[in-house]
N, CA, C and O atoms as a GROMACS GRO file, in nm:
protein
  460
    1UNK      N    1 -19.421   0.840   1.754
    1UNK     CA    2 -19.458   0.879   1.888
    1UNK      C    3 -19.571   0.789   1.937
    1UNK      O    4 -19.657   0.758   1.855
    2UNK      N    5 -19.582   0.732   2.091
    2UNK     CA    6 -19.649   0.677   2.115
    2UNK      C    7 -19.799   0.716   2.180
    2UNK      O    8 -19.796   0.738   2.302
    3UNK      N    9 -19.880   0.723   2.140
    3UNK     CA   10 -20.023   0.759   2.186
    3UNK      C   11 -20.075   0.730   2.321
    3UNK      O   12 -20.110   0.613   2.338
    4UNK      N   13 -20.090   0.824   2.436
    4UNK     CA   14 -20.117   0.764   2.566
    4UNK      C   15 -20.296   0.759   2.521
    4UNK      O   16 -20.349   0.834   2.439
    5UNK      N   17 -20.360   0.656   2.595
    5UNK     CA   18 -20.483   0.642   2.623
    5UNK      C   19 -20.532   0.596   2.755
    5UNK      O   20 -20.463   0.528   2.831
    6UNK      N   21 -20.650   0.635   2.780
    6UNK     CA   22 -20.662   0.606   2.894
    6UNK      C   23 -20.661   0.447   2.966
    6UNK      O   24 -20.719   0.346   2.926
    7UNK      N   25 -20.570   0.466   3.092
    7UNK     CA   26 -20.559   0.334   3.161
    7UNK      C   27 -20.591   0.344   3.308
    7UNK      O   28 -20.574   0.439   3.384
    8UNK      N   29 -20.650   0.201   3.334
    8UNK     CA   30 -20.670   0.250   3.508
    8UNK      C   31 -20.479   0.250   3.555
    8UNK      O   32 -20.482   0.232   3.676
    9UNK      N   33 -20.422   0.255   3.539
    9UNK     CA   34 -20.239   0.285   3.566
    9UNK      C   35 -20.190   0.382   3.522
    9UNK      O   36 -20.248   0.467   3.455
   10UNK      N   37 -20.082   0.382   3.552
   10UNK     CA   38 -19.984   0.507   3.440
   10UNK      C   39 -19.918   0.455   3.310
   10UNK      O   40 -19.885   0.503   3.201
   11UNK      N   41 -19.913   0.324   3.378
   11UNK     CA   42 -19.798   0.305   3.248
   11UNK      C   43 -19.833   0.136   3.270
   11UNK      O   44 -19.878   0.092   3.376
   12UNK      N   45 -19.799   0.043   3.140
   12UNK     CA   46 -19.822  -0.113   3.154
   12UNK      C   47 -19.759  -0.181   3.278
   12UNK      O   48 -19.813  -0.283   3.322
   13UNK      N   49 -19.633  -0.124   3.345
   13UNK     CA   50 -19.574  -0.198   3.465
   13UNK      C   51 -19.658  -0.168   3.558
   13UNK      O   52 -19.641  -0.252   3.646
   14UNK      N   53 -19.773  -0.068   3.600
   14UNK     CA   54 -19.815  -0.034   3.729
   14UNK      C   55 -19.994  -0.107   3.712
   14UNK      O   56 -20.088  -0.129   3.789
   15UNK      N   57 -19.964  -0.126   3.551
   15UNK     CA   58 -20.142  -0.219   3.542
   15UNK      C   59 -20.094  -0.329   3.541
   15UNK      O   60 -20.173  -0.417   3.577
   16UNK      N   61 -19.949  -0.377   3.499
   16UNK     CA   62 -19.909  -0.533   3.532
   16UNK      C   63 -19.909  -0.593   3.692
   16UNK      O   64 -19.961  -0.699   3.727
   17UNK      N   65 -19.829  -0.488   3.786
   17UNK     CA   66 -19.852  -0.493   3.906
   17UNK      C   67 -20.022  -0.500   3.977
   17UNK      O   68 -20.066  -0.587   4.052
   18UNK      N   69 -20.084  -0.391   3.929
   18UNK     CA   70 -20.232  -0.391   3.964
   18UNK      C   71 -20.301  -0.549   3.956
   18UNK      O   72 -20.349  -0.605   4.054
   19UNK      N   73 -20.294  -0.624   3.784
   19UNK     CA   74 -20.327  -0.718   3.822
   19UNK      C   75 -20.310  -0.856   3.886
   19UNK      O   76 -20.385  -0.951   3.911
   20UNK      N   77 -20.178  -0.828   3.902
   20UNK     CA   78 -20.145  -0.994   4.018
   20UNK      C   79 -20.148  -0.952   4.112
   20UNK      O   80 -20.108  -1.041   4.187
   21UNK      N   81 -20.175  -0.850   4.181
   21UNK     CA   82 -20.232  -0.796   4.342
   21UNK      C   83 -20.363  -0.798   4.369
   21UNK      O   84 -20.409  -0.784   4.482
   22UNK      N   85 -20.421  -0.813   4.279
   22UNK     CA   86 -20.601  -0.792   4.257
   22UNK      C   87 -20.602  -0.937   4.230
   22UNK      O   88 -20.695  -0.988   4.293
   23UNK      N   89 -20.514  -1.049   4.141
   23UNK     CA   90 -20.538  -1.193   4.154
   23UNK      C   91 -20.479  -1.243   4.258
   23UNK      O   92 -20.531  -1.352   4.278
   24UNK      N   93 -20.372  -1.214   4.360
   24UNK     CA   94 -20.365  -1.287   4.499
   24UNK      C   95 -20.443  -1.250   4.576
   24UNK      O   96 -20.450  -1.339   4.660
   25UNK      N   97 -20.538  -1.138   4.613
   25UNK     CA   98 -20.616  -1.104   4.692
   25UNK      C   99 -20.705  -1.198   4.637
   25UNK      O  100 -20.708  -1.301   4.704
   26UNK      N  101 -20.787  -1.200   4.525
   26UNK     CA  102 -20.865  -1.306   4.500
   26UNK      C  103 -20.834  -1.417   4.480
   26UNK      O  104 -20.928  -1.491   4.449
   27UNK      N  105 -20.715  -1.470   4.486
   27UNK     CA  106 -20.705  -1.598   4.558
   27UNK      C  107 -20.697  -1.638   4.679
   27UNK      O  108 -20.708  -1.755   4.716
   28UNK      N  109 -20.677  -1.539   4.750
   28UNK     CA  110 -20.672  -1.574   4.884
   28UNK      C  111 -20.862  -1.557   4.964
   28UNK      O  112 -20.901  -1.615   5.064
   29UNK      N  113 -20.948  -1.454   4.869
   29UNK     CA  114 -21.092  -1.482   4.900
   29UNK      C  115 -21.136  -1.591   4.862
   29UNK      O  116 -21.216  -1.640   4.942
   30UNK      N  117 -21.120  -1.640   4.787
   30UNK     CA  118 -21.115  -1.800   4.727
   30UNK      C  119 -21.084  -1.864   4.829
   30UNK      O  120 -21.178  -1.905   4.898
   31UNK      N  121 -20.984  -1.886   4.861
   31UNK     CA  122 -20.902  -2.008   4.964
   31UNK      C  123 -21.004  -2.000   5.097
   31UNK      O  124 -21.058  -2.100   5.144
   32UNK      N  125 -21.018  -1.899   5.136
   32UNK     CA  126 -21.094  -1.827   5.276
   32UNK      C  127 -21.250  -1.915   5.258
   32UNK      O  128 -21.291  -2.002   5.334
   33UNK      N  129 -21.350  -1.840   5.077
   33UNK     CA  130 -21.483  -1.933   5.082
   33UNK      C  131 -21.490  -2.074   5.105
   33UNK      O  132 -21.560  -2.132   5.189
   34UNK      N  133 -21.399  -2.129   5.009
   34UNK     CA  134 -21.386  -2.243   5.033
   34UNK      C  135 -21.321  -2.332   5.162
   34UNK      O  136 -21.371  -2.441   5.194
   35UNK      N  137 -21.218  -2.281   5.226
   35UNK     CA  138 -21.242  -2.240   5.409
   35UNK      C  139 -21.358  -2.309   5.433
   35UNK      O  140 -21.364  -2.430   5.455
   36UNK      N  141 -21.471  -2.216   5.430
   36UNK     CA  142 -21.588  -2.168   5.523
   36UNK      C  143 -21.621  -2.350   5.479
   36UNK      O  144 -21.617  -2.458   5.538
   37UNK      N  145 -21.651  -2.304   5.353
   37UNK     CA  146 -21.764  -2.445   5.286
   37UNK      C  147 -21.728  -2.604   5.344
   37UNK      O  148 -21.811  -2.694   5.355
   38UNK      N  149 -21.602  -2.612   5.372
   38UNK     CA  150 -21.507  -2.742   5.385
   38UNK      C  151 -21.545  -2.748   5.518
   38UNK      O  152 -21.590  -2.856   5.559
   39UNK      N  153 -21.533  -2.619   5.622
   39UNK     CA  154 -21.500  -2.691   5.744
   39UNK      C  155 -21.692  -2.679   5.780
   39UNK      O  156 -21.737  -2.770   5.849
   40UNK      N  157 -21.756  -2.609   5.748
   40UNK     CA  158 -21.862  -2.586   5.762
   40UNK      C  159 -21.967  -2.711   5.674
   40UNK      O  160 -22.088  -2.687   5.663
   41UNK      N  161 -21.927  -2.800   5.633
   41UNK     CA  162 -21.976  -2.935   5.574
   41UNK      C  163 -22.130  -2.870   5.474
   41UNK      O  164 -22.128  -2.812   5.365
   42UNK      N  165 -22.264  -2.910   5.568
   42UNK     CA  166 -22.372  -2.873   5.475
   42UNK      C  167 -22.413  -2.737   5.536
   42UNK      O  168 -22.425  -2.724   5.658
   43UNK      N  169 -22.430  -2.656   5.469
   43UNK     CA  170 -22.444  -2.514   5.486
   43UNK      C  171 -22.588  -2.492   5.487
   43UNK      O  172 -22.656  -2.511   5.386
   44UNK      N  173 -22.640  -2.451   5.608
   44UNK     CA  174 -22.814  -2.386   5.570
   44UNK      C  175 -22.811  -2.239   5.551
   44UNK      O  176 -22.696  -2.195   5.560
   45UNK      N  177 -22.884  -2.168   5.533
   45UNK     CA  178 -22.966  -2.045   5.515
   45UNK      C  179 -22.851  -1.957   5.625
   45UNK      O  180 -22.742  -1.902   5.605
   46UNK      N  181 -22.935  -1.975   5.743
   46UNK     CA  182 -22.867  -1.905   5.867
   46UNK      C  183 -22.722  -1.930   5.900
   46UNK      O  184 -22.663  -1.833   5.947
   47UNK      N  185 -22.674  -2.010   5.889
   47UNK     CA  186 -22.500  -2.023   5.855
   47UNK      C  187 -22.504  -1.955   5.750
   47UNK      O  188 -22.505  -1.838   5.788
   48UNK      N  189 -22.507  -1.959   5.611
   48UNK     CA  190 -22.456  -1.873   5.521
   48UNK      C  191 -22.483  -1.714   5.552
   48UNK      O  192 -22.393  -1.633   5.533
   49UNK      N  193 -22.598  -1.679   5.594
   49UNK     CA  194 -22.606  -1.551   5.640
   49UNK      C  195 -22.562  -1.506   5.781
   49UNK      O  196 -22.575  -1.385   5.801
   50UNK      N  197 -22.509  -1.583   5.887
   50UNK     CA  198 -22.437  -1.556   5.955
   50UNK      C  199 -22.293  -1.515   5.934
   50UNK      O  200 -22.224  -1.440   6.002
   51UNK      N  201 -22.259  -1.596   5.804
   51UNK     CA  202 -22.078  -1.602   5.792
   51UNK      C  203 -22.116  -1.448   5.679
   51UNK      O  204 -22.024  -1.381   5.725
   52UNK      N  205 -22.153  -1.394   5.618
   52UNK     CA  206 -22.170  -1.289   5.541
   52UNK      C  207 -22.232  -1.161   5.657
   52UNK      O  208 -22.222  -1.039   5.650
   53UNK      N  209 -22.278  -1.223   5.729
   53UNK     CA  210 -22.297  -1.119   5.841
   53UNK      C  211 -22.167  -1.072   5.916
   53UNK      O  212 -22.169  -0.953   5.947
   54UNK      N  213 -22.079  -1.127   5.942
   54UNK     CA  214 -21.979  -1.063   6.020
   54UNK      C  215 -21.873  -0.993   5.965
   54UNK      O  216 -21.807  -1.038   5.871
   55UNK      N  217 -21.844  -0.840   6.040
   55UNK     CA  218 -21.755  -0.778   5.959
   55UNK      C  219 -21.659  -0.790   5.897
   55UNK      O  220 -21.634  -0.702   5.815
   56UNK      N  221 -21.569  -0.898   5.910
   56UNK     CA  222 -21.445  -0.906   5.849
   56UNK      C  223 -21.493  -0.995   5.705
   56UNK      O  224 -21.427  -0.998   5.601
   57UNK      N  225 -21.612  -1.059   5.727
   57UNK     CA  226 -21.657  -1.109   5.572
   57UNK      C  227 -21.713  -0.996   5.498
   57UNK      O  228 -21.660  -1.007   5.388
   58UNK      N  229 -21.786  -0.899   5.494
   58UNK     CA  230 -21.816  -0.816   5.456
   58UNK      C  231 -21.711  -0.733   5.384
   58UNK      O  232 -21.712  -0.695   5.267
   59UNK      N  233 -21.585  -0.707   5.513
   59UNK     CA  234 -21.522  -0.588   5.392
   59UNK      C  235 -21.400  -0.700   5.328
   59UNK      O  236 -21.302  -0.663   5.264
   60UNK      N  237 -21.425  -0.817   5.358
   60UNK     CA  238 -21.335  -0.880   5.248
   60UNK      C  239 -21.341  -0.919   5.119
   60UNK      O  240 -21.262  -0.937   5.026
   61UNK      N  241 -21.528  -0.933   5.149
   61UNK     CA  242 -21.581  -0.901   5.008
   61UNK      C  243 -21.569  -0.807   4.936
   61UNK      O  244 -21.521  -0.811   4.823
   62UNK      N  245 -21.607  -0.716   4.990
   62UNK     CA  246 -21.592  -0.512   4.938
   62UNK      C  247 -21.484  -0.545   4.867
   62UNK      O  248 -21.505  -0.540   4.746
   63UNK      N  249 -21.342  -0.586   4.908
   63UNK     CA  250 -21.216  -0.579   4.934
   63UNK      C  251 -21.195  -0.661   4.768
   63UNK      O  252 -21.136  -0.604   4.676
   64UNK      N  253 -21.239  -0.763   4.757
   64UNK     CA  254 -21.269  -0.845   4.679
   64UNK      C  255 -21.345  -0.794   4.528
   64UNK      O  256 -21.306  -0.805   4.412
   65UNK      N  257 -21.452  -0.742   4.579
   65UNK     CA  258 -21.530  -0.690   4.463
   65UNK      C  259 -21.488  -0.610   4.362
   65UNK      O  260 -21.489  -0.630   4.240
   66UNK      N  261 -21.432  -0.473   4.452
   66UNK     CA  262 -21.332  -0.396   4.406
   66UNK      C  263 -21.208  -0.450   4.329
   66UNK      O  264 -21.163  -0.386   4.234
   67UNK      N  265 -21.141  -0.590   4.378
   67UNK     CA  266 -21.028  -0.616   4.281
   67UNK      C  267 -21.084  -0.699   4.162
   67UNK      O  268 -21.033  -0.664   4.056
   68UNK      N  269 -21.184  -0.810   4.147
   68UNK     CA  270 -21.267  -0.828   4.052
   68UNK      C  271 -21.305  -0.728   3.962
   68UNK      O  272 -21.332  -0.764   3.848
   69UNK      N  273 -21.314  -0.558   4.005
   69UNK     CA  274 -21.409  -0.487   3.936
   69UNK      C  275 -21.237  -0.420   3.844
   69UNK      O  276 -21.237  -0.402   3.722
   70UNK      N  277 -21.139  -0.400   3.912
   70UNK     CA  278 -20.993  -0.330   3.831
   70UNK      C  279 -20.953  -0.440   3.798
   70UNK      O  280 -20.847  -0.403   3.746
   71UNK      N  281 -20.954  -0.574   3.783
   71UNK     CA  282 -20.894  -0.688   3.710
   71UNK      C  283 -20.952  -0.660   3.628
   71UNK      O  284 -20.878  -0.643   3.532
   72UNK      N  285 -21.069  -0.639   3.600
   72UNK     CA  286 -21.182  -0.649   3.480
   72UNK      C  287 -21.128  -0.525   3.377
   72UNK      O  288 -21.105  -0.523   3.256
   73UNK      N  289 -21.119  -0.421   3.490
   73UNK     CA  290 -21.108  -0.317   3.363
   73UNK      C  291 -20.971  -0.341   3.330
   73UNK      O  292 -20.941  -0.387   3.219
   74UNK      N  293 -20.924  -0.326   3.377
   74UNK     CA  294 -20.751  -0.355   3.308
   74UNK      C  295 -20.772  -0.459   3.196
   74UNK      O  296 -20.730  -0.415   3.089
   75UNK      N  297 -20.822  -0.579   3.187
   75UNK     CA  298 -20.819  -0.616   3.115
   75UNK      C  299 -20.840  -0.625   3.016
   75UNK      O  300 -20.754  -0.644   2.931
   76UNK      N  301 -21.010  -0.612   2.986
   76UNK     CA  302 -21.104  -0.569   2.910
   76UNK      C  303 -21.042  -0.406   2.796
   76UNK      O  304 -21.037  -0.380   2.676
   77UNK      N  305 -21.009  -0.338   2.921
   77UNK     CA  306 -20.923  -0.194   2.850
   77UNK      C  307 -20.805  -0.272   2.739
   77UNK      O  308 -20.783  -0.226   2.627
   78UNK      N  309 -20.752  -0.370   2.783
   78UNK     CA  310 -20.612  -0.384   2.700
   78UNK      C  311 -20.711  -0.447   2.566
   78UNK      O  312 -20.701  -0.403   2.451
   79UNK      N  313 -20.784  -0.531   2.598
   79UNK     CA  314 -20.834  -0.628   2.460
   79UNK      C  315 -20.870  -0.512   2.379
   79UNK      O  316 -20.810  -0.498   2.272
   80UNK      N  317 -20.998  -0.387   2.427
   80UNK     CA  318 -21.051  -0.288   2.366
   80UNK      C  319 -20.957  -0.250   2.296
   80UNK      O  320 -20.964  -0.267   2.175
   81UNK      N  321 -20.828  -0.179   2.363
   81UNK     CA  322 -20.697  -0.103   2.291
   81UNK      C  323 -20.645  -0.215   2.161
   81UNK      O  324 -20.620  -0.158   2.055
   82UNK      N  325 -20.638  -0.272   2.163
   82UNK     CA  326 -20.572  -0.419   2.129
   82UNK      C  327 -20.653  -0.412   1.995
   82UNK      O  328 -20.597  -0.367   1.895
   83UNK      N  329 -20.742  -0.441   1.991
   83UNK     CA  330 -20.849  -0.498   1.903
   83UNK      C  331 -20.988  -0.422   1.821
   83UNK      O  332 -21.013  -0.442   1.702
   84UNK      N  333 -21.065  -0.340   1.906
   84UNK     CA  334 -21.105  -0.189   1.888
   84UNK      C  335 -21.023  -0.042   1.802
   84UNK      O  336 -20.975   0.056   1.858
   85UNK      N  337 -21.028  -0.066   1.667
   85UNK     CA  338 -20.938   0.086   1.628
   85UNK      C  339 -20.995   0.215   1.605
   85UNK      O  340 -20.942   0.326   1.603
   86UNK      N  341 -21.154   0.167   1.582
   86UNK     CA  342 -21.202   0.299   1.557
   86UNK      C  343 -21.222   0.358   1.696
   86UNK      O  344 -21.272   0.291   1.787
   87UNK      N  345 -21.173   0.514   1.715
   87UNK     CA  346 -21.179   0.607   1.858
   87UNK      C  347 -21.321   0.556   1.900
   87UNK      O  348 -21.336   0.481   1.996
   88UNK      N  349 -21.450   0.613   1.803
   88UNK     CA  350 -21.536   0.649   1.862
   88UNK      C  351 -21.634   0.512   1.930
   88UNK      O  352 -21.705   0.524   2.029
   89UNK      N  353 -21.620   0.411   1.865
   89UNK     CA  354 -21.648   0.248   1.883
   89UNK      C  355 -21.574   0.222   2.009
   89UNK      O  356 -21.642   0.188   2.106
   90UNK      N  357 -21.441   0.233   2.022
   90UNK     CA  358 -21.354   0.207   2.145
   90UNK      C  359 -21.424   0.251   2.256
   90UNK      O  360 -21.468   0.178   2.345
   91UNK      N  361 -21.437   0.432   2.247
   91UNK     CA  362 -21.487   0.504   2.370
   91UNK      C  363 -21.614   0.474   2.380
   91UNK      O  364 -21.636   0.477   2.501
   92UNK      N  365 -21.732   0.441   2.313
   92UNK     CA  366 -21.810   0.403   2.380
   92UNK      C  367 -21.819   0.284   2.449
   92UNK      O  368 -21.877   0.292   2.558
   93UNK      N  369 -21.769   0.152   2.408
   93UNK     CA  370 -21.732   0.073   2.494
   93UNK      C  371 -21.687   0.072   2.608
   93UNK      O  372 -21.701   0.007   2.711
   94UNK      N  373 -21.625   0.163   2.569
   94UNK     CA  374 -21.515   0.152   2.721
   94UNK      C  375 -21.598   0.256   2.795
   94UNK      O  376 -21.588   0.247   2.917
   95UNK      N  377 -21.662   0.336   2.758
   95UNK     CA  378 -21.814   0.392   2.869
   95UNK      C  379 -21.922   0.305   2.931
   95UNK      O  380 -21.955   0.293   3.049
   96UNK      N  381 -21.976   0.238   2.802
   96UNK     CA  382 -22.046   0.138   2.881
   96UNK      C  383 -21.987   0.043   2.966
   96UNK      O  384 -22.041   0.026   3.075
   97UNK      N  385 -21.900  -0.013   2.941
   97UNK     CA  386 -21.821  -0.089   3.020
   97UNK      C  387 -21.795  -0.042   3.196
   97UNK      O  388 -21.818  -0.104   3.300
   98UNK      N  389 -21.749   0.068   3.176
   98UNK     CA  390 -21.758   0.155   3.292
   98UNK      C  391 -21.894   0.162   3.376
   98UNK      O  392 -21.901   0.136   3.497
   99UNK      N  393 -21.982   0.194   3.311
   99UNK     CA  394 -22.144   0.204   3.377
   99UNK      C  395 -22.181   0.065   3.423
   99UNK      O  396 -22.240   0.034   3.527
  100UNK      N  397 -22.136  -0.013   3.329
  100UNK     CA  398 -22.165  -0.172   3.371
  100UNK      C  399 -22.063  -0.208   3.560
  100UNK      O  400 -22.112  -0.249   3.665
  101UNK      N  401 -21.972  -0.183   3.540
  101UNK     CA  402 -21.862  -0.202   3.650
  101UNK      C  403 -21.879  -0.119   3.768
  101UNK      O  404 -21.834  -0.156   3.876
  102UNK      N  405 -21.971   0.045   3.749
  102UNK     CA  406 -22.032   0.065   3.829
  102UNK      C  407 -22.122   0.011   3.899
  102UNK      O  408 -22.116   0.016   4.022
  103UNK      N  409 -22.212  -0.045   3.840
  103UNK     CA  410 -22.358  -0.094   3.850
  103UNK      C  411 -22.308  -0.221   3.957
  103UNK      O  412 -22.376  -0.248   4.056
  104UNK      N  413 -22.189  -0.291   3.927
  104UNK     CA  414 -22.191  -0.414   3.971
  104UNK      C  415 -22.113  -0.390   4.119
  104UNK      O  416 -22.098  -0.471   4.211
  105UNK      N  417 -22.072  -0.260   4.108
  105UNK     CA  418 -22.011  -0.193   4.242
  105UNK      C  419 -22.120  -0.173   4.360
  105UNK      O  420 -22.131  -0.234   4.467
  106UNK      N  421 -22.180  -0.091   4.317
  106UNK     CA  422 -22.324  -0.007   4.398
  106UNK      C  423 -22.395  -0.190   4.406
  106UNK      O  424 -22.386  -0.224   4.524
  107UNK      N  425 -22.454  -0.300   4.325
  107UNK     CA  426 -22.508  -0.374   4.371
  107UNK      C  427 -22.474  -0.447   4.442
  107UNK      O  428 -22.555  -0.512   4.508
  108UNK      N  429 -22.330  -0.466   4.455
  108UNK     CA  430 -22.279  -0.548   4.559
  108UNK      C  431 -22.282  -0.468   4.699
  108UNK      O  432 -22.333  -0.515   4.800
  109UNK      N  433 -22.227  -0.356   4.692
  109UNK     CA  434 -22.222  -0.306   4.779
  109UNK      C  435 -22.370  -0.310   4.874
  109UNK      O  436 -22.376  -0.345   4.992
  110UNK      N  437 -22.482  -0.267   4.791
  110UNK     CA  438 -22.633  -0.224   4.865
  110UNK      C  439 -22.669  -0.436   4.870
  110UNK      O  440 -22.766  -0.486   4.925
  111UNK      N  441 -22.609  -0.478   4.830
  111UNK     CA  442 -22.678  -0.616   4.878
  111UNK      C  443 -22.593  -0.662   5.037
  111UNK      O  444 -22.647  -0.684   5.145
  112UNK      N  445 -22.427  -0.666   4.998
  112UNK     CA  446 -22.390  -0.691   5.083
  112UNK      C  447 -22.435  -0.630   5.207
  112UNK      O  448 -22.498  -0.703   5.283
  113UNK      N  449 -22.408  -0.468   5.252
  113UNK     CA  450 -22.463  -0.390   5.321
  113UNK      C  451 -22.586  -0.370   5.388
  113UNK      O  452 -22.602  -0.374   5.510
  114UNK      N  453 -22.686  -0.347   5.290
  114UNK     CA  454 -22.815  -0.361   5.251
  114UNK      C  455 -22.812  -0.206   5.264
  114UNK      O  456 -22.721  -0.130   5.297
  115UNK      N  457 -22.967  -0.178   5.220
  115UNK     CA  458 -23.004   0.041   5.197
  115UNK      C  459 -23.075   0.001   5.283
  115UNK      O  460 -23.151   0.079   5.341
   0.00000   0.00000   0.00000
């Protein structure tokens, strides 16, 4: 019998799907920065914080961050499962791991945004 554990999916086809939707979105934030940088030649201060100032850069980042942050766990989860056998070694990893992926949520978010 096969052992379910926890996955950000249900099943490997819907975390296989998850991550090449989370890597074309971030390729396409990719294509977009580098956009900016190319047509925008030498970049000062106030250009870079102008182009991060306007809304559609903002939640494309969000947009972005978020698929960086479930590429990560999906992945990271499979190596853990993969490679990790003892339960209690696994689950804490995969807790901290979690707190870490929070952390990098909330800081992007309160930088991009600002509090």
């Amino acid at each position: 019998m096969v052992n379910h554990v926890s996955s950000f999916g249900r099943n490997g086809v819907h975390d296989f799907l998850l991550v090449r939707a989370t890597a074309i979105i971030l390729t396409l934030y990719t294509i977009y920065l580098c956009g900016f940088l190319l047509l925008a030649g030498d970049v000062s201060y106030m250009e870079w914080t102008h182009f991060f100032g306007g809304l559609f850069t903002k939640i494309f980042t969000m947009i972005a961050l978020l698929c960086i942050l479930i590429h990560a766990w999906i992945g990271l989860w499979q190596v853990l499962t993969d490679y990790i056998k003892p339960a209690l070694l696994r689950g804490s990893l995969q807790l901290l791991l979690i707190a870490v992926l929070f952390g990098y949520f909330f800081s992007g978010l309160f930088v991009l945004w600002g509090a």
